[in-house]
C-alpha positions in Angstrom: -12.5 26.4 27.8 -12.9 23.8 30.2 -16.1 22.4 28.7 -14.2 22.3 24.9 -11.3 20.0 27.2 -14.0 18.1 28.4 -16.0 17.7 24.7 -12.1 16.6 23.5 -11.6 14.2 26.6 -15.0 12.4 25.4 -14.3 12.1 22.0 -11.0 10.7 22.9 -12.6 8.1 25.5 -15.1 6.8 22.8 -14.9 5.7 19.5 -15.0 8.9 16.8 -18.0 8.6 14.7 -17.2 10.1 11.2 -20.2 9.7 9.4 -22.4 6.9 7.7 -20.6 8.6 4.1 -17.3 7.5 5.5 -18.6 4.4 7.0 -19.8 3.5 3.3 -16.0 4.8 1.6 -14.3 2.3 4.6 -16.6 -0.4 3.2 -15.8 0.1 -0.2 -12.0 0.1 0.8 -12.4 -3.0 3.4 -13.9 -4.9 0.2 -11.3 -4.4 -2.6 -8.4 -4.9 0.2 -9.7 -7.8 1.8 -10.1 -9.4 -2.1 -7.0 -8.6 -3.3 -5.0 -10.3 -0.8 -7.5 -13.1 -0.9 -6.2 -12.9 -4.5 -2.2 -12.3 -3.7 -0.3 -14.0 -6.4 -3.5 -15.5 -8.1 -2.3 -14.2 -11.3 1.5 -15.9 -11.1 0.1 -19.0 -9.9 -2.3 -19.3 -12.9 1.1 -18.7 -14.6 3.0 -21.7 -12.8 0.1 -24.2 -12.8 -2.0 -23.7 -15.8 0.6 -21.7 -18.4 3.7 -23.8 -16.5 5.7 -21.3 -16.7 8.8 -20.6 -15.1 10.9 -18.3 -12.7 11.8 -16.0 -15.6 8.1 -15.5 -16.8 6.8 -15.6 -13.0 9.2 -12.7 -12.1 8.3 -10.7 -15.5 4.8 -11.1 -14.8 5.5 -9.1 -11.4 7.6 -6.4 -12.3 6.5 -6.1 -15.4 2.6 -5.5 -14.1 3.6 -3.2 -11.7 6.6 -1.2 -14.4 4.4 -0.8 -16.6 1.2 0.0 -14.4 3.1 2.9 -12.8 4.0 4.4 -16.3 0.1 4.5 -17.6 -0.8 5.8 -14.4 1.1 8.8 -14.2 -1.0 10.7 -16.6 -3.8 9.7 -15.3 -2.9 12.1 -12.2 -4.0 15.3 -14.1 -7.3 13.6 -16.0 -8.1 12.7 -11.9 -7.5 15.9 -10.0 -9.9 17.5 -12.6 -12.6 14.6 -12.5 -15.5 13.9 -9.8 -13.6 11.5 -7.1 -16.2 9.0 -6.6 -16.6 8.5 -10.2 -13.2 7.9 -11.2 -13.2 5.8 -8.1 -16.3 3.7 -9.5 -14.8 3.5 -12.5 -11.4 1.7 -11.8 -13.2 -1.0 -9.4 -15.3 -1.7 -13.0 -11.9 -1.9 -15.2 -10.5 -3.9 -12.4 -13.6 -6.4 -12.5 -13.5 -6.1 -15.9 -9.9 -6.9 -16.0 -10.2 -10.1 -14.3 -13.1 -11.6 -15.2 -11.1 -11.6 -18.6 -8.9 -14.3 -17.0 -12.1 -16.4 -15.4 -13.6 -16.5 -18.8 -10.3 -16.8 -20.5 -9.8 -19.9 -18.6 -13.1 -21.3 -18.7 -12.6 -21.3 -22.5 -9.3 -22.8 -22.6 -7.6 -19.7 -24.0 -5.6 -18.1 -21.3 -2.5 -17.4 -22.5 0.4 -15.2 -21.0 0.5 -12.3 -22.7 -3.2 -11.9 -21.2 -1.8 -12.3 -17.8 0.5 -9.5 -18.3 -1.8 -7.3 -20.1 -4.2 -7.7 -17.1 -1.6 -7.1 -14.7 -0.5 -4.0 -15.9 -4.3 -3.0 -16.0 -4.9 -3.8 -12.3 -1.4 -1.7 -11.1 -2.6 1.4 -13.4 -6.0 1.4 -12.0 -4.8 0.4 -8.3 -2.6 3.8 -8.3 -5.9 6.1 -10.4 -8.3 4.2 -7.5 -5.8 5.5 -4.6 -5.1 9.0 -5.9 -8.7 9.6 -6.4 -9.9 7.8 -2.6 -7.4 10.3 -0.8 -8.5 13.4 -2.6 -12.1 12.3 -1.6 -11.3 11.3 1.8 -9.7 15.0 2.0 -13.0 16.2 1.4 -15.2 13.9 3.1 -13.3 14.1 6.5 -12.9 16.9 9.1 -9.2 18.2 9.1 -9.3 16.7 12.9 -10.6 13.8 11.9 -8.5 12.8 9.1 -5.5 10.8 11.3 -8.6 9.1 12.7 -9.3 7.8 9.5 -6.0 7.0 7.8 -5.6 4.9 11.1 -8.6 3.1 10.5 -8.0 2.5 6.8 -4.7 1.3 8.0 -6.3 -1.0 10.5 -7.9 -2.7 7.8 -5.2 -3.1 5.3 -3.2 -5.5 7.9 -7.1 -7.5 8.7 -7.1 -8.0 5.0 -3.3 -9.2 5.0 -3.8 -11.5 8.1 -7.3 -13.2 6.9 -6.7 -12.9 3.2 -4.1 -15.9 2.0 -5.6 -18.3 3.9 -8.8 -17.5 3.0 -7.5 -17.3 -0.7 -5.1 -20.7 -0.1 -8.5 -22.6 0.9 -10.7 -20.7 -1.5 -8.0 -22.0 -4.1 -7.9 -25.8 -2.6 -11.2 -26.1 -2.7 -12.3 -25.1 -6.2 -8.7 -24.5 -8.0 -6.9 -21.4 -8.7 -9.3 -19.4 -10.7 -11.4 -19.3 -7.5 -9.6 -16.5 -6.0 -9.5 -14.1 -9.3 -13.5 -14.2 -8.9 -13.3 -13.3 -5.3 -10.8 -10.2 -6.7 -13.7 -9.6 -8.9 -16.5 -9.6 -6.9 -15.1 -7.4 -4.3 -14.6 -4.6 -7.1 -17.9 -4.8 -7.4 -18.7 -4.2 -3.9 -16.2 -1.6 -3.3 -18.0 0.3 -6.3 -21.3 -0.1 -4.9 -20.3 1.3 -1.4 -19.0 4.4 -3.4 -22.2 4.6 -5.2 -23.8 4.4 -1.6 -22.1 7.7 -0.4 -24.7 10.0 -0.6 -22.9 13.9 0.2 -22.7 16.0 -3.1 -19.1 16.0 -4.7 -18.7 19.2 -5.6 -17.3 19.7 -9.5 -13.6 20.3 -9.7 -11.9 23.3 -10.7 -10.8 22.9 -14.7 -13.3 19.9 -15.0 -14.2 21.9 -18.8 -9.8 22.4 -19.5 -10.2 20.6 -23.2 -7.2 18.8 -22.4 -4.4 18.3 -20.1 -1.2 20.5 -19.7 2.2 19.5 -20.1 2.7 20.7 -16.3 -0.1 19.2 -15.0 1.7 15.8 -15.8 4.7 17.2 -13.2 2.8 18.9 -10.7 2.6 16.2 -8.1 6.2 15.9 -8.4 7.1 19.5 -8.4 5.4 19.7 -5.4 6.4 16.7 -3.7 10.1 17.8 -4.6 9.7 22.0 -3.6 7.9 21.6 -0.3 10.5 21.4 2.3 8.4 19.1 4.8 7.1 16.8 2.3 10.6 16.6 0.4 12.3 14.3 3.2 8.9 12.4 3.9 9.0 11.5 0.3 12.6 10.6 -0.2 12.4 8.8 2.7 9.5 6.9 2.1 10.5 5.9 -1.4 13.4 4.8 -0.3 12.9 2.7 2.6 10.0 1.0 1.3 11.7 0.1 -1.8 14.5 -1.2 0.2 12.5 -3.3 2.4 10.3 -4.8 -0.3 14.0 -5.5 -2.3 14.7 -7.9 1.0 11.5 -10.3 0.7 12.7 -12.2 -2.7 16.1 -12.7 -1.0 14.4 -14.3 2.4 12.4 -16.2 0.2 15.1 -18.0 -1.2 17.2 -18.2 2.0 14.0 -19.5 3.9 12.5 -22.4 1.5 15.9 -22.9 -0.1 19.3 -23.7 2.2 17.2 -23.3 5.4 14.5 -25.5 4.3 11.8 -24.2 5.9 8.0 -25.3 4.3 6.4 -23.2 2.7 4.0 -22.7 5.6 6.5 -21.8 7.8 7.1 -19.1 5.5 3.9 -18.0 5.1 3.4 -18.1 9.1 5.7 -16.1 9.6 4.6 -13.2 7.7 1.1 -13.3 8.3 1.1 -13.1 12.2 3.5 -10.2 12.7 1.1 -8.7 10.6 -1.2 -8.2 13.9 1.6 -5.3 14.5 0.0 -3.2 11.8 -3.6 -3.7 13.6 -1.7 -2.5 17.0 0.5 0.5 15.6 -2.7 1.9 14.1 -5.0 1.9 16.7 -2.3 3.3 18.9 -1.3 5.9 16.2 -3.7 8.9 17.2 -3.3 8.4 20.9 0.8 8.8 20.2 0.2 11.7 18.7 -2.5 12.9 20.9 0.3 12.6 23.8 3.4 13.4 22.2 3.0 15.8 19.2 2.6 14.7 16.0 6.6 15.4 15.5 7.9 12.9 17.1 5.6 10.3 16.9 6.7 10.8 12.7 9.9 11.0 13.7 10.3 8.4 16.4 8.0 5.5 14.6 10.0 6.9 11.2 13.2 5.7 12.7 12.4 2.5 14.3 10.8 1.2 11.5 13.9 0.8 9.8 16.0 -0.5 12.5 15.1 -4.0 12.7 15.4 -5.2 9.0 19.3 -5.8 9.3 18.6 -8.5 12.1 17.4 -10.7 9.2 20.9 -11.2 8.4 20.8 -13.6 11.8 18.6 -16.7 10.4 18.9 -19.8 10.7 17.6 -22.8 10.6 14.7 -24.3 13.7 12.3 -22.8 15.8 14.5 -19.5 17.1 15.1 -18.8 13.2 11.8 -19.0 12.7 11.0 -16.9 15.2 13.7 -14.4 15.2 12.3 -13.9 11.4 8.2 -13.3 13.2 10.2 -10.5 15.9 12.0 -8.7 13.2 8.9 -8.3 10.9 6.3 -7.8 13.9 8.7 -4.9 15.3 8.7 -3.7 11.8 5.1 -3.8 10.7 3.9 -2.6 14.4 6.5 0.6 13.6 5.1 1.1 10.1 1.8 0.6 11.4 2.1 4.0 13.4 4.0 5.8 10.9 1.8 5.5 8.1 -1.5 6.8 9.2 0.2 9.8 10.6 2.4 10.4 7.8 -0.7 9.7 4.9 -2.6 12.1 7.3 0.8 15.1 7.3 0.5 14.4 3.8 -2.9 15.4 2.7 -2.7 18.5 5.6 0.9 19.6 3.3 -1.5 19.5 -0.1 -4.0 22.0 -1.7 -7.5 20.3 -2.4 -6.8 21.0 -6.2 -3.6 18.7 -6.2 -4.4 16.0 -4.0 -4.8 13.7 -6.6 -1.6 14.6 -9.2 0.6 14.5 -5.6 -0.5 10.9 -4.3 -0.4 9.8 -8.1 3.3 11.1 -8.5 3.9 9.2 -5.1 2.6 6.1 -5.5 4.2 6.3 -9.2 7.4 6.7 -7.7 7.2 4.5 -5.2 6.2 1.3 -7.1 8.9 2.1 -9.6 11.4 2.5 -7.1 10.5 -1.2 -5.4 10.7 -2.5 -9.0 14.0 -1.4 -9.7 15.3 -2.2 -6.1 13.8 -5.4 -6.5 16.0 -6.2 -9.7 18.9 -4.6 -8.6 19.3 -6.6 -5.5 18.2 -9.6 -7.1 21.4 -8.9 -9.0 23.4 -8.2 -6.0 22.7 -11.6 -4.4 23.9 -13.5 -7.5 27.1 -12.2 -6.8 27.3 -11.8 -2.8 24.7 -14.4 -2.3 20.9 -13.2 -0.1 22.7 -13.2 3.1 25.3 -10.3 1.9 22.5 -8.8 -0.2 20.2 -8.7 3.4 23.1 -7.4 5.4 23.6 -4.2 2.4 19.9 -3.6 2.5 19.9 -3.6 6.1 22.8 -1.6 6.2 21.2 1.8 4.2 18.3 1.5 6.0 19.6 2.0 8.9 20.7 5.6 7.4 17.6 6.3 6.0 16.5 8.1 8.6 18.5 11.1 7.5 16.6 12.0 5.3 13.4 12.9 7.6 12.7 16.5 8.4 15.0 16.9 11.3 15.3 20.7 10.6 11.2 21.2 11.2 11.4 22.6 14.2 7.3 21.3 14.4 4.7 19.8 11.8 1.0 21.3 11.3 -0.9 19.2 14.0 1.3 19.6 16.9 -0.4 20.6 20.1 
């Protein structure tokens, strides 16, 4: 017993080596993250400077992409969860590259037109949520149960790197050699997130029903049906859905409040998003040593409700420096919060699902969870026309403050509790 403490202690000392397979599948992931948000809002700023389009069409080309994306994706769930993971995974980085190399050569040729945009937009979300659906099935596999929050957190590491260094990289990418610039970089970094997949060498074993002639009508509602029966992963979901949705609903509204009557530049802005995201990088490294400490329980729990508690603070801006920075305290506390509770919860998650649904639960999730941002989006877009954005921040800010109600309180403890 005391030498198995000691093997533990050791492990936790050092840095966990998981394998050069999973070294290659964080590779793969580092590349397509770190290009698309070298790429963030490539797509509606081809639309504002080339096609000169305005709000209406720039707007559309957002929710529409990621409407739209969600509904071609959710049958793709099934087709996944009976599919080799790495080569579905191969496959959307190549539609993805495919995708938007469409646009560079589009635009090379003078023919890029809006409706391509759009088209390629919607292409991009369906293949994001197939990509994700079919990494976390694999990552299920390619991981030891122990080691999984170890690398969630790490995945989650790299997700806030990629949304500190990528806009500026992207904004001087863009200055530099114009707007396209960034759509190859997008591109490119499909290519190498493929080839780091192609890299992992362990056999994939063949999925049950890989021969099934076709998909059933309940595969299509499995993920939900389990997402919606299980009475852990019920509250997770709800609440995730919900709070996400609500806080993504806020950053159109601050947008407008920030660059608009508080005339902030547009630097400012950008600032103050991008260094709060060093949170994320702190939360997750700290993740797995909260719940090494404290039990995986209230670690989901605590981070769960703290993540919510800060938004309604926004309501406080104004103009100057202490706006400016109140705005960089209320996101930092937020992304540091979220940056502990979602390694740990994406890590509960996959523990709470058999191997065989894996992919038809994340797909049903992510699904969900980009159509509930789009409809939250529009809905309190229409809000602030009538209350104006402050009044729409303080309602937001308001239910997410209850949000936390709908965790599971009742558990009395969670599978990875010590």
């Amino acid at each position: 017993m005391a030498a198995r403490v000691e093997v533990s202690r050791g492990r936790d000392a050092g840095r966990t080596s998981l394998g050069r397979d999973f070294g290659w599948l964080w590779a793969a992931y580092a590349a397509g993250t770190l290009g698309t948000w070298v790429a963030f809002h490539a797509l509606p700023l081809l639309a504002i400077t080339v096609l000169h389009k305005g709000t209406a069409e720039v707007a559309a080309l957002a929710a529409v992409g990621a409407a739209v994306g969600a509904v071609v994706a959710a049958p793709l769930g099934p087709w996944v969860e009976f599919r080799r993971k790495r080569s579905v995974m191969v496959a959307m980085d190549l539609v993805r590259c495919a995708a938007l190399l469409s646009v560079v050569v589009a635009y090379a040729l003078g023919r890029l037109g809006f409706t391509q945009l759009l088209v390629v937009s919607v292409l991009v979300a369906a293949a994001d949520i197939t990509f994700g659906a079919a990494s976390g099935a694999h990552l299920k596999a390619l991981v030891r149960p122990e080691d999984l929050l170890v690398a969630q957190a790490r995945l989650e590491s790299t997700t806030w790197t990629a949304t500190v260094l990528g806009p500026p990289l992207g904004g001087g990418l863009a200055a530099l050699l114009g707007p396209v610039a960034t759509v190859v970089a997008d591109a490119v970094s499909y290519l190498l997130s493929a080839a780091g997949i192609r890299a992992i060498r362990r056999p994939e074993v063949r999925p049950g029903g890989a021969d099934r002639p076709r998909v059933r009508a309940r595969d299509l509602v499995e993920g939900w049906r389990h997402l919606l029966t299980h009475p852990v992963l019920r509250p997770l979901f709800l609440n995730a859905v919900l709070a996400n949705g609500l806080i993504m609903a806020t950053a159109p509204l601050l947008a407008v409040l920030m660059l608009g009557p508080l005339g902030f530049a547009p630097w400012q802005y950008g600032l103050v998003f991008a260094v709060p995201c060093v949170g994320g990088l702190i939360g997750s490294r700290f993740a797995r040593r909260l719940v090494a400490r404290f039990g995986r329980r209230r670690v989901l729990l605590t981070s769960g409700v703290l993540r919510v508690c800060w938004p309604v603070g926004l309501v406080f801006i104004h103009p100057g420096l202490s706006g400016l920075l109140l705005v960089m305290g209320v996101e930092l506390a937020l992304i540091t919060c979220s940056g502990v509770f979602n390694p740990v919860l994406a890590t509960h998650r996959l523990e709470l699902t058999d191997t065989g649904r894996v992919a038809r639960t994340l797909t049903a999730w992510s699904v969900s969870a980009k159509a509930a941002v789009a409809a939250l989006t529009a809905l309190w877009g229409l809000l602030a026309t009538v209350t104006g954005p402050r009044a729409a921040l303080a309602v937001a800010g308001g239910l997410l403050l209850a949000t936390p109600l709908l965790l599971p309180w009742r558990q009395t403890a969670l599978s990875g509790d010590g």
